[in-house]
Residue, then its C-alpha position, 0 to 999 in steps of 0.5 A: x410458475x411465473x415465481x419459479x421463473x423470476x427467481x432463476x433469472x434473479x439467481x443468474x443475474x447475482x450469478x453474474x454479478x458475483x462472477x464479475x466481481x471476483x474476475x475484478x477482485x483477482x485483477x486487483x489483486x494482481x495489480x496490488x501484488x505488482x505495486x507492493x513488489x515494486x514498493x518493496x524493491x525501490x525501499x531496499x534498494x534505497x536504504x542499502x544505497x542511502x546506508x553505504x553513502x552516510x557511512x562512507x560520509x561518516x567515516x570520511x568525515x571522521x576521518x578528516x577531523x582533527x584527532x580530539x574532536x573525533x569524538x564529537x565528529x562521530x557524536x554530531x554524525x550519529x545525531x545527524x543520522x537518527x534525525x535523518x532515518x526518524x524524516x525517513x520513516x515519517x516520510x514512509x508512513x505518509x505516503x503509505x496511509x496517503x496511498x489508495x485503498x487496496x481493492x477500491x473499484x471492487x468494494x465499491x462495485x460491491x457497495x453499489x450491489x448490496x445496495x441495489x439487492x437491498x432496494x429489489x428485496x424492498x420493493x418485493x416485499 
């Protein structure tokens, strides 16, 4: 009976636990969703601003330039811009892989269970 009794306090403590880490998991998750709506919002805006602005600078300069060296204007500005979206998207993937890990507190949270589940297993044995 002493068994019977050990083993639904176990069960309701892992109850608990389980319960507590989903309750964790669903807030970084909300968290997760804010951060990437915000991320996604910011990068649109930026591009469609950063668009206009170097094609008004473009045809600005274009248009400035004397009439036979349009051509190499245009050229030199579209070079100009490939080196720029190619910095862009360097930048991007480095802060993307520089950001934290989704859900860290949890998985970790999760490690530090598994690992004491895995020492009271041992210790029972």
């Amino acid at each position: 009976m002493d068994a019977l009794n050990a083993a639904e306090s176990a069960l309701r403590a892992l109850g608990g636990i389980v319960e507590s880490r989903l309750e964790m998991f669903s807030l970084e998750t909300v968290i997760e969703k804010r951060r990437a709506a915000c991320l996604l919002a910011a990068v649109m805006l930026a591009a469609g601003f950063a668009l206009l602005g170097v094609s008004f600078a473009g045809i600005f300069l274009i248009l400035l330039a004397p009439v036979e060296y349009r051509v190499h204007v245009a050229g030199v500005w579209m070079l100009l811009n490939a080196m720029l979206a190619a910095v862009c998207v360097a930048l991007l993937l480095y802060a993307l892989r520089k950001g934290s890990a989704p859900f860290e507190h949890t998985r970790e949270e999760l490690r530090k269970d598994f690992a004491c589940l895995g020492t009271v297993v041992k210790s029972g044995e």
